[in-house]
N, C-alpha and C positions, 0 to 999 in steps of 0.2 A: 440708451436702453434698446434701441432700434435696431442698432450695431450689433449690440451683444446677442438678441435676438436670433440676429440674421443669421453670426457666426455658431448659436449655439444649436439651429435646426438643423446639419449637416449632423452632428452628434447625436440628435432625437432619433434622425432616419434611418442612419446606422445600427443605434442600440435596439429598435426596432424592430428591423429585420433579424439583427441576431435573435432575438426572444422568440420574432417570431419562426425561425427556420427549427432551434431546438423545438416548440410547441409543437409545428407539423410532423417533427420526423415522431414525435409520441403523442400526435394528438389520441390516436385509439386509447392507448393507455390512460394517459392522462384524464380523458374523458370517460371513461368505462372505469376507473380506478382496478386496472390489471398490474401482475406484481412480473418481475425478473423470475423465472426459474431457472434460479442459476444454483448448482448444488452448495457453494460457501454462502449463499442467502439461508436456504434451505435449512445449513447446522444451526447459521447463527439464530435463525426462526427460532430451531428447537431450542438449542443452549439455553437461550434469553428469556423462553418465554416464562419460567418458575419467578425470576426474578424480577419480569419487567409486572406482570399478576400484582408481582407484594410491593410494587412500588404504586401502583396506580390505585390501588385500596388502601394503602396506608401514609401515602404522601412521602414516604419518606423515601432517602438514597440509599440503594442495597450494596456493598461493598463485598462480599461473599454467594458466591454462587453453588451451591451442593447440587445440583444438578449432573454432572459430570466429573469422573476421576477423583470420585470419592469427596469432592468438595473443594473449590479452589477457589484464592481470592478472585472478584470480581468490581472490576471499575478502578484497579490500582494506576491504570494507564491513564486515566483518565480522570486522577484523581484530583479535586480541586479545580476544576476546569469550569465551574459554576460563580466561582469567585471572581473571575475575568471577565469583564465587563465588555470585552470587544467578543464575547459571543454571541451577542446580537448580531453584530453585523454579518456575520455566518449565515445567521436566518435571515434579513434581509435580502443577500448576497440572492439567495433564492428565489425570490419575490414572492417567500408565501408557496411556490408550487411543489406540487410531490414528486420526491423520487422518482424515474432520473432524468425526466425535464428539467426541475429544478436543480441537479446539480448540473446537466448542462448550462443552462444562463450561468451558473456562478463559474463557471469555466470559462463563456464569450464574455462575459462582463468584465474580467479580472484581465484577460489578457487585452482585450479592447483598450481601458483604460490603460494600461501600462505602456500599449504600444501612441495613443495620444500624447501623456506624460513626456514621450520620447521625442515627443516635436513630428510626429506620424500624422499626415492629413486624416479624415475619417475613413475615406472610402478604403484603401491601401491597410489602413486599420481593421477596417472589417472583413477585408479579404485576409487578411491572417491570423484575426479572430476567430472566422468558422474553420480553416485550415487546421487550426491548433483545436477547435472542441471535437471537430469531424473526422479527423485522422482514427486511422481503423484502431489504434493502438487503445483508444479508450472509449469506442464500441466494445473492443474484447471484455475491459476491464469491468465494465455494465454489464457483458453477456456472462463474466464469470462472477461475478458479486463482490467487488472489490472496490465498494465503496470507499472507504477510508480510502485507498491510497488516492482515487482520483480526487478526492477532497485536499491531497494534501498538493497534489503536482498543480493545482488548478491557483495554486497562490505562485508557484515560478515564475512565471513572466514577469510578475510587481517585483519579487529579491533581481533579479537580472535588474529587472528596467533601472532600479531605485541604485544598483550597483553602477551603472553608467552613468545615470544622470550625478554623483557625486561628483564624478570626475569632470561633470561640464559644469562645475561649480553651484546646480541646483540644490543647495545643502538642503533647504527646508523642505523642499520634498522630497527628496532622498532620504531626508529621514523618516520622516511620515511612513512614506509608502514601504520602507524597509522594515519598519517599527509593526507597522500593523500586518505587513504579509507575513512575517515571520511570527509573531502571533497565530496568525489565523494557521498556520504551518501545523504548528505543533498542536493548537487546537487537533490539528486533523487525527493527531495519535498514531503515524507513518514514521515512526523515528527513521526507519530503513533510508527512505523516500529524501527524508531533507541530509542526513547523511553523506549520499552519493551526488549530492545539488552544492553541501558543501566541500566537498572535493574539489566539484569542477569549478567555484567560488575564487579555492585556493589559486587554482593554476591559471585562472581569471586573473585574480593577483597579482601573479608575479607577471604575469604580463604586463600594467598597465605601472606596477613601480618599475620595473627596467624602463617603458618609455619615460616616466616622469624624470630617473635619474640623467637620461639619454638627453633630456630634451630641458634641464636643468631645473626640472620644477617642482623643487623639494618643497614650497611651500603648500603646492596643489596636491601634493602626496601624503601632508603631512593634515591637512584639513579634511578632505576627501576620509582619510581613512580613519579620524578622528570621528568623524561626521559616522561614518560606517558602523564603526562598533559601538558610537555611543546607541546608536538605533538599535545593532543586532542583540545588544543584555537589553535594551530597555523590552523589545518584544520577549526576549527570552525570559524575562524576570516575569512578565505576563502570565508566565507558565510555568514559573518557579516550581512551585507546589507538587504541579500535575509531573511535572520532569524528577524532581526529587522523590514524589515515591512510585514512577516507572522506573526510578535506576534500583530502589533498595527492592523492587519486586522481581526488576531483570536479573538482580544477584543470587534471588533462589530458584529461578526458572533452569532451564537445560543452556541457557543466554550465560550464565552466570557461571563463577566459579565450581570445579566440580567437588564435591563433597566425598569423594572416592580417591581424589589424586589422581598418581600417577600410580597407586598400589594395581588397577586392573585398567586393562588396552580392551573395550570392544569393539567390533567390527560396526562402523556407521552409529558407536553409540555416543552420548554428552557425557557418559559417566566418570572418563576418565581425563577428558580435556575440559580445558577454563573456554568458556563457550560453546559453541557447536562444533561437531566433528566435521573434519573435512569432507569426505562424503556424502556428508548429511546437506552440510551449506552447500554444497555445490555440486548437487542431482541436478537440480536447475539450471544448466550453463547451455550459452550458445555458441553453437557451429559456427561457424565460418556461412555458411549459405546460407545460414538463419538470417542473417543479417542484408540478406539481397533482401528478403522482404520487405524490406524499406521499399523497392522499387520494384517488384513483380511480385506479387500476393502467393502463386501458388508456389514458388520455385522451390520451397521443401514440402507440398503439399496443403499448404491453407492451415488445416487445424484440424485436432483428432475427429471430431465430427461436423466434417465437411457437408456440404450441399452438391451434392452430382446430378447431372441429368438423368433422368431414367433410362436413358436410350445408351450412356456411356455400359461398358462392359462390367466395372464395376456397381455403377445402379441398376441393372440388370440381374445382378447376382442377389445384391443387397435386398432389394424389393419381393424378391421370393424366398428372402429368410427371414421376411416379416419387418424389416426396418422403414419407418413410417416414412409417407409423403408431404412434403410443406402443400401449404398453400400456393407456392407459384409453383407446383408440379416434381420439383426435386427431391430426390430421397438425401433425407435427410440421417446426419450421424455417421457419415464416413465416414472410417479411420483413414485419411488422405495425407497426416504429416507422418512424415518418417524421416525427419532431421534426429538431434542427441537430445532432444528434449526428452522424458515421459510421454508428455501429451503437453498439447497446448491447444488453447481455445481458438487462435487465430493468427497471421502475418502481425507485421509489425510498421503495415505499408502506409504511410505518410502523406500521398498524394507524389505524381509528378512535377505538376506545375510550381508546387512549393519548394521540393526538393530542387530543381531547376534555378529557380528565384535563388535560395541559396547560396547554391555551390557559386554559381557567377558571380552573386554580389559581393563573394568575397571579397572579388578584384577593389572592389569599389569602397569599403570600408578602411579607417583609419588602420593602422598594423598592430596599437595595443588593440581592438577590437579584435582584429582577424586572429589573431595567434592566440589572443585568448578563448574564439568561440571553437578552432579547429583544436587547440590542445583540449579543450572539455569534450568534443564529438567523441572524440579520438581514448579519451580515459572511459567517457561510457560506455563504447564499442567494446573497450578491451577489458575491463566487468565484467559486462554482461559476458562473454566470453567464459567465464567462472574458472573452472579445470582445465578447460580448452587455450586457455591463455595464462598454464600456469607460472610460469615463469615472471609474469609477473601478480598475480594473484595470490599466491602463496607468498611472495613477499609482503603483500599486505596483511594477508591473511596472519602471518608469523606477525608480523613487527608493527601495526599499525591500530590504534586503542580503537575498539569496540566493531572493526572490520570481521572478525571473526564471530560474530552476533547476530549476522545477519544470511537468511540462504536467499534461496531463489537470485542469485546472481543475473540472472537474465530480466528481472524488473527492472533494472538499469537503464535499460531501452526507453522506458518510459518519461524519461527524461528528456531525450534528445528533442521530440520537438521543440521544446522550446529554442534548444539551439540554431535551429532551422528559420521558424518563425522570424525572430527579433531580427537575424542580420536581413532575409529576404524582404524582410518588410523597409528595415533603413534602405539597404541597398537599392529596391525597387523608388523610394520615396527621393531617393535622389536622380535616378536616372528620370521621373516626370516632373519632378519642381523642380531640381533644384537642375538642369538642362547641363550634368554633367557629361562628358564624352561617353559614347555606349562602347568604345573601343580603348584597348591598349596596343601596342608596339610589342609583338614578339618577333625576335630574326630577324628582324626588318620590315614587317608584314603587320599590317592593323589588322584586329584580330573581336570579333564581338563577343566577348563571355559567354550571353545568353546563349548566341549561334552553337559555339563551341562544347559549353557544358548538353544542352538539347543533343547534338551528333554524337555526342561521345554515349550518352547514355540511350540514344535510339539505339547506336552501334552494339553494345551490349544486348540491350534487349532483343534484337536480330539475330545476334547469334546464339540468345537460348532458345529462339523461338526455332530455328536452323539445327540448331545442332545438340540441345541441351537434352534430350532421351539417351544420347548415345553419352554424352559428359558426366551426365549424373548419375548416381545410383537409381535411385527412384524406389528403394526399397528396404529395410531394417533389418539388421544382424537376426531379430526376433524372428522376421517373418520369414527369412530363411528356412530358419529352423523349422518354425512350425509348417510353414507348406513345403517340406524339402521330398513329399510324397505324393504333393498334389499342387504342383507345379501351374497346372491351370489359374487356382486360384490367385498366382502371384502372379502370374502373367495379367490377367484381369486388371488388377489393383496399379502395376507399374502402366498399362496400356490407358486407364483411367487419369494419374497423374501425370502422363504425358500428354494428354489432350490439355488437364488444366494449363499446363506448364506454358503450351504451345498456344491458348487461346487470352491467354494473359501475357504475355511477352510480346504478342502480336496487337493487343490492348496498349501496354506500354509506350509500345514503338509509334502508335498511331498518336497517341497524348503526346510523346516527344515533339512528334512531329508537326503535331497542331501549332505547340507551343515555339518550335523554333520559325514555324512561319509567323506566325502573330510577329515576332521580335524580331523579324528580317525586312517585315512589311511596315516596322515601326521603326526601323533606322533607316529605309532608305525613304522614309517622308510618304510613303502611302499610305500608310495605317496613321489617322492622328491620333495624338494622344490621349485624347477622350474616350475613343474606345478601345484601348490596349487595357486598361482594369479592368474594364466589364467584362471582355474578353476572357481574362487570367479569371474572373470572379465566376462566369459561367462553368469555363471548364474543371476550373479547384469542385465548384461544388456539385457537379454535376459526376465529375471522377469517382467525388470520395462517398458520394452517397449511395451511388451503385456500390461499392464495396461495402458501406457499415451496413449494407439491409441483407450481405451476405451473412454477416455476423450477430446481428442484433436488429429481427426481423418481428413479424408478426407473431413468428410459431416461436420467439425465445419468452413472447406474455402471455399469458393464462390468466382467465378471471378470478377472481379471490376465491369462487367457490372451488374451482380446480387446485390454486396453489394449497387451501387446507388441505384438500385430498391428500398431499403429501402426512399429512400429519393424523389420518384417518385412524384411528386405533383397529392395531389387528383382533384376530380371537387370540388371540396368546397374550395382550393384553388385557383382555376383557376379561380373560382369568384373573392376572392379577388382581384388575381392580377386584374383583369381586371376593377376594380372596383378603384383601386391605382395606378394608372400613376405613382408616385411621388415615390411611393418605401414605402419599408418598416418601416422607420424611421418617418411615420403620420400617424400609427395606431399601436393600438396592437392586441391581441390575447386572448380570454380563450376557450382552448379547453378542451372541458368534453371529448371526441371518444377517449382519452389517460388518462394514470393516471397522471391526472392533474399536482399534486407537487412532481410526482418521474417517468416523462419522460419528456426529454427535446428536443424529436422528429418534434414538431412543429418548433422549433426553429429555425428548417433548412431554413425555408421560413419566416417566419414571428417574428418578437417581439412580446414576450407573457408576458403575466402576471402568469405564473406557469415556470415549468423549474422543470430540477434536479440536487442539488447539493449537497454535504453532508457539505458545512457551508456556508448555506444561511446569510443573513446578518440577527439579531437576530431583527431590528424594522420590516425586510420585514416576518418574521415569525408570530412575532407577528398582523400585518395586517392580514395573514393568519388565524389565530388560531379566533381573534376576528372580522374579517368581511367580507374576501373575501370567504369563508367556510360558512357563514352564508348568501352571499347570495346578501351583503349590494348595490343595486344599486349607491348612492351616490360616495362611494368608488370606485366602476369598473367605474364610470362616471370620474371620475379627475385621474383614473390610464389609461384616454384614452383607454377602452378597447373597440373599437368600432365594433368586431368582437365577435360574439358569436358562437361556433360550440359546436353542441350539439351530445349526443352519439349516435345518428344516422347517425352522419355529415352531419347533415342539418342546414344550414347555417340564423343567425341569428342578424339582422344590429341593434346596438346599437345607436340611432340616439340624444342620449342623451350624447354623449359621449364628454367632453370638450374639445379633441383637445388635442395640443403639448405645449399651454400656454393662460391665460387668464387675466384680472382685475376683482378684487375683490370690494365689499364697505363695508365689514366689516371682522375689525381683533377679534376674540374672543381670550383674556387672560387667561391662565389656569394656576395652580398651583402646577398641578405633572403630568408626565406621564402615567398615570393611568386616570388621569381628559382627557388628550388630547386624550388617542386612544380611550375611550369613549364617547368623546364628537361627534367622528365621527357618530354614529346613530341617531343624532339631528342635525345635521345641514345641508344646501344647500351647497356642496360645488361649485356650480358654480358662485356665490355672496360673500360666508362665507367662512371665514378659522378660523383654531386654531394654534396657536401659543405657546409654552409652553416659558413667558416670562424669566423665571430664566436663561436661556440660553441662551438668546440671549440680554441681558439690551442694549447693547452698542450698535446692528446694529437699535435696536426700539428705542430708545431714539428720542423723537421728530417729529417720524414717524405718523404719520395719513393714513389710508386709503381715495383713492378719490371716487368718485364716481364709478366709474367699467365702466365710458366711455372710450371708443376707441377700434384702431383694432393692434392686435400680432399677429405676426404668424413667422412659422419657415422657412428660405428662404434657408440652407444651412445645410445639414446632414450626418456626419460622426462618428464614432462608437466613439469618444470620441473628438469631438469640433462641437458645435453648434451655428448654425448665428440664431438668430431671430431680424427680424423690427419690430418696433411698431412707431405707432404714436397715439396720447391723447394731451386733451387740457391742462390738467390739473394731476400733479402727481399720480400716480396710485400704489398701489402694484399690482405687477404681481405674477403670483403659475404659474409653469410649471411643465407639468403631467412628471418628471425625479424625482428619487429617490436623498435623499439628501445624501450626504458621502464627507467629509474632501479630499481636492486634488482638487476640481475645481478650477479653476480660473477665475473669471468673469470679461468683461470688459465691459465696455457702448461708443462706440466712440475709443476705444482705452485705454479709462482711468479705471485703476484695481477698482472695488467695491468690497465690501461684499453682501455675500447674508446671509438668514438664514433659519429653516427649518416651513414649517406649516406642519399640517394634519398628525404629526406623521414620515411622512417618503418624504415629495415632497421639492421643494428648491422652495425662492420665493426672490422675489426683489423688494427693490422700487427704482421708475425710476422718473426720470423728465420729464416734459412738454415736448412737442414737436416731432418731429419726430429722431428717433436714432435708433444704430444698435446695440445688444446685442450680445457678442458671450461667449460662456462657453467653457474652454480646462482643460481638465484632465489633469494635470502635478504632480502629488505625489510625495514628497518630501522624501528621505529617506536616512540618513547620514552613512558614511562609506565607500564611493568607494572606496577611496586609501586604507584603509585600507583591503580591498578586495583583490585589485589590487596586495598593496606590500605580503600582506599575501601569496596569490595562488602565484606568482612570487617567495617568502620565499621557499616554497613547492617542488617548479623543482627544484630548485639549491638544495636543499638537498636531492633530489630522486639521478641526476645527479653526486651529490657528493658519497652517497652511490654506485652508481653504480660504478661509477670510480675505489671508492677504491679498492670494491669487485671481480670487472676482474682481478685486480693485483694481488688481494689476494687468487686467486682460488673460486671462488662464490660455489661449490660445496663440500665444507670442510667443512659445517656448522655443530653443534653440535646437535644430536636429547634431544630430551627429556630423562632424565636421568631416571632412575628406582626407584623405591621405595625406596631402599637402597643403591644405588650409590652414594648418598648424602655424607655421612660421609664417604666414602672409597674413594671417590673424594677430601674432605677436606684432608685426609690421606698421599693422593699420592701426592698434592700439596706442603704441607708442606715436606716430605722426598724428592721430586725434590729440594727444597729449601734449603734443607741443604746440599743434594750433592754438588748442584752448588756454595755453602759457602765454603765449605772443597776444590774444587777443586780451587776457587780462591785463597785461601790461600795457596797451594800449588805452584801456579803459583808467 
């Protein structure tokens, strides 16, 4: 026990320090309970907040959200994901602390252990545990509010590590650990994310079966990848549920097949392609120079709102147009990237010393390893790439299932640490234990990686710092245009990004250089080896933290009373309310004073007919693209938009607006979808509807519209069940201004109907004589619990059982990554073990 002790305090002081290094860089937050202001926090505040209200009063799960674009499902992505029993370990993973401390640790914690699993001493583990939480790439992703995906990248390191250690025959924990990260994966709700992880899986792959055929070891091939996928369904099966109705909800989003065909081409629209239009997925692609941010932060500018000095040209200018100053003195908000992005919140810079560790230790890794961590860098780079790299990207994009689903093509990047991480950490973990040679034989010439890779990328970095104002542009096709009269101002802005350009490459250069002396003074026996980690472990963390507190600093948290402020109701709501007794649920909203279909800020207070979401449902797109964008009164009349605020925020009464539900006296028949969302510009719809009969034969069969006498109205409103009375003399079809979508359930009195859909996208019913009570409940139906259930329950009992075994077995005995050539001198020693122990049997 003594032993285990001893060996197990190396681990305590490490997990430790990682806890504690996340805690410091947010202890104000953490301690002050301050929130991110990051504007996709901001929507998701508003979005959510109708729905999360009626869940925390009523206990129960809300699966429909009317909040935004007239009413869309809610929780389909994540549907079932309470039935998974390994969602605990999610909130463990955390230890209990608030966003985004807490998802830090669950970022040190995940790759820590993955890189020990590896046969990784601790220290060496640790240093590429904070390397991989600290890397600016997912600073940006906390300063832009992109929780979910760092939930989901934050499980990588365990599918890599559990993907290696099969092939070094650790079946039981290679499955464990592949079983529950890939769980916890999809838990994270990033399909994007794990995706572009299984690509670089694949070419992982064939890496490691060519060596196994190469090296004759079809049995290790054949276990290894039995072992593999029996883990990867048993995690996937965890998430059955949640996966099976994200795929039927991705089939009616803009994701999804298009409902228009090929009858109409819009420019950047989903309506007429199966998925996203090209365009559209790949606004978000990277430059070519984008991709140096790995290793100099500013060299396309940092990020749309940069941190400059006040004294530079551009903060000079900025500062007397009123753009605020941080706390450490910088004006903050500079438009400083002028790469192909949009905008982007920040580099993509990884650390030197890690990126260094790296590249070298390539030399040093077995060759199925190498070929397969360079062919996955090498497929993320050229992704992220998007239209920049189309030649191959459109081939994926054309020919490859569910590629065309996905935009922002440059979140790709966000993967590559880990690619970095794992081999720098084996690589380094062999050049101090295991006292491999620091050199290879080029030309005839011993040659040291670390030296080598360190000069080559000082060399670079010297010559942007030399000469990269005159090499680059330093400026945007836009900004052109707009200062093509006032030329000063562009001068300013490029004189600005060339200080950064130059004070960062000169930054670069000195990191290189730190680090090629460290590993010059460690091969030639003056540096011992004891402090060549602390070393690497100062300057990694000491690098990357200067950079993430450019990105995600003091002035990115605000205290809760400020973050509501965001959500302060204007006077142009305070009209509404005052105007709405009844609440939110008998009117909706279009606000112009926001960008109408990519903020979901009004939301906070009112149902709207706009919102932000990145998989809109593809018929409410389409309304969009052909009639609410254009303008169509009819339309905003039966989407109940009884509220107009205009970009003044002046407040504007819709008095035409039909209300919560209505009777009609005429059904119009149409013969394709393309006939019915066109037929909307011709007709009343507070008398008329369209119907697209192919679709619905059997609830119209016999069906007649009446007259459009009598009164409807909604008596009872909540975010996903609605009461409405009506009383008529005479059968009626009713149109209620809700968006139609598969899962409602209707009843009349109690007794279940059918409804079906008119006008493209609204639900409608026909009802009987007389007076009765309507109500509509969301219940979506989506098969697999148990097998959720037994799956994630599968999942603990095999971590459980791994772990069991592993305490008795010494958990610290694992076997690293063997060497290039260890392979055949391992098969060597195996077999003369084996015959010893034959000779001495027979002896015996």
């Amino acid at each position: 026990m003594t032993t285990f002790i001893k060996r197990l305090l190396p681990h305590i002081l490490a997990i430790s320090f990682l806890v504690g290094a996340d805690l410091v860089y947010f202890a104000p937050q953490v301690l002050d309970g301050e929130k991110v202001e990051a504007g996709d926090a901001i929507s998701s505040t508003a979005w959510s907040k109708q729905v999360i209200e009626h869940a925390e009063e009523t206990g129960e799960r809300v699966n429909w959200n009317p909040s935004m674009f007239s009413g869309m499902p809610w929780g389909l992505l994540s549907y079932g994901v309470y039935n998974n029993l390994v969602l605990p370990v999610n909130k463990i993973l955390h230890l209990g602390i608030k966003y985004p401390a807490g998802l830090f640790i669950k970022v040190s914690l995940i790759c820590y252990l993955s890189l020990v699993l590896l046969g990784i001493g601790p220290w060496i583990s640790l240093l590429g545990a904070l390397v991989f939480t600290f890397n600016v790439n997912y600073t940006v992703l906390i300063e832009a509010g992109h929780q979910s995906k760092l939930e989901v990248i934050a499980t990588f390191p365990a599918i890599v590590a559990a993907f290696i250690l099969a092939f070094r025959r650790k079946f039981l924990i290679a499955a464990s650990l592949l079983s529950i990260s890939i769980s916890l994966a999809l838990l994270g709700n990033h399909i994007q994310m794990v995706y572009y992880l299984m690509l670089c899986m694949i070419l992982m792959g064939i890496a490691y079966v060519v060596w196994c055929i190469m090296e004759k070891k079809t049995e290790l091939l054949l276990k290894a990848s039995g072992v593999l996928i029996f883990a990867a369904l048993l995690g996937a099966a965890s998430s059955f549920t949640q996966l099976y109705s994200s795929k039927k909800f991705s089939e009616d989003t803009m994701r999804g097949k298009p409902i228009l065909e090929k009858e109409v081409e819009q420019q950047g629209s989903s309506s007429g392609v199966e998925g996203l239009a090209w365009d559209y997925a790949m606004n978000w692609s990277n430059g070519a120079t984008d991709l140096l941010s790995f290793y100099i932060p500013t060299i396309v500018g940092g990020s749309s709102a940069e941190e400059v000095p006040q004294a530079s040209p551009a903060g000079r200018l900025l500062k007397q147009n009123g753009y605020p100053t941080g706390k450490d003195g910088n004006v903050n908000g500079a438009p400083m990237y002028w790469g192909p992005l949009p905008f982007t919140s920040g580099p993509y810079y990884v650390g030197v010393p890690i990126l260094i560790l790296a590249l070298a230790s390539l030399f040093f890794l077995s060759g199925k390893l190498r070929w397969g961590v360079i062919a996955s860098g090498i497929l993320i780079l050229l992704i992220s790439m998007g239209k920049n790299a189309e030649w191959l990207n459109r081939l994926l994009y054309d020919n490859l299932p569910l590629f065309n689903k996905f935009r922002s093509p440059n979140s790709a990047v966000n993967i590559l640490p880990v690619f970095l991480v794992i081999p720098a950490a084996i690589g380094l973990d062999k050049i101090l234990h295991k006292k491999e040679s620091l050199t290879f034989v080029l030309f005839g010439r011993s040659i040291n990686p670390f030296i080598l890779v360190s000069s080559i990328l000082a060399g670079i970095s010297l010559f942007y710092w030399g000469a990269g104002d005159g090499f680059l542009a330093l400026t945007t096709d836009r900004e052109l245009g707009v200062y093509q009269n006032n030329p000063t101002v562009l001068n300013m802005f490029k004189e600005t990004r060339a200080m950064l350009l130059e004070r960062d490459a000169m930054r670069t250069f000195l990191l290189a250089l730190l680090c090629m002396a460290a590993f010059w003074a460690y091969s030639k026996q003056y540096l011992p080896k004891k402090y060549l980690l602390p070393i690497l472990l100062v300057i990694s963390l000491l690098d990357l933290w200067t950079l993430d507190r450019r990105y995600l600093d003091d002035d990115n948290f605000v205290e809760r009373r400020a973050y509501d402020s965001n959500f302060t109701p204007r006077a142009v709501d305070q009209t509404i309310f005052s105007r709405e007794p009844n609440g939110r649920g008998y009117y909706r909203v279009l606000d112009f004073s926001i960008n109408t279909f990519n903020s979901a800020q009004t939301s906070y207070h009112h149902n709207t007919i706009g919102g932000y979401h990145a998989a809109k449902l593809q018929r409410y797109q389409d309304l969009i693209d052909y009639h609410i964008s254009q303008g169509n009164q009819q339309v905003l009349n039966m989407l109940n938009s009884k509220y107009i605020i205009d970009q003044n925020q002046r407040l504007q009464v819709n008095n035409q607006a039909l209300g919560n539900a209505w009777f009609i006296n005429q059904l119009i028949e149409v013969n394709s979808p393309l006939e019915e969302i066109e037929s909307l510009s011709d007709i009343n719809t507070a008398t008329q509807a369209v119907v697209l009969q192919s679709d619905f034969a059997d609830q119209l069969a016999g069906i007649q519209p009446g007259d459009g006498s009598g009164t409807i109205s909604l008596v009872n409103y909540a975010v996903d069940e609605l009461t409405y009375e009506y009383q008529t003399n005479s059968k009626q079809i009713a149109v209620f201004s809700e968006i139609w979508y598969p899962g409602w359930q209707i009843y009349i009195d109690g007794e279940p109907v059918e409804m079906f859909r008119v006008n493209y996208v609204l639900r409608a019913l026909a009802v009987p004589a007389g007076q009765h009570t309507i109500k509509f409940v969301f219940q979506p139906r989506a098969p697999g619990k148990w097998l959720t259930l037994l799956s994630s329950l599968g999942i603990l009992l095999l971590c459980g059982i791994t772990i069991g075994y592993y305490v008795r077995r010494k958990p610290w005995q694992l076997e690293p990554e063997p060497s290039a050539d260890s392979s055949k001198s391992a098969g060597k020693k195996g077999k003369a073990k084996s015959a010893r122990k034959k000779k001495s049997d027979k002896k015996k």
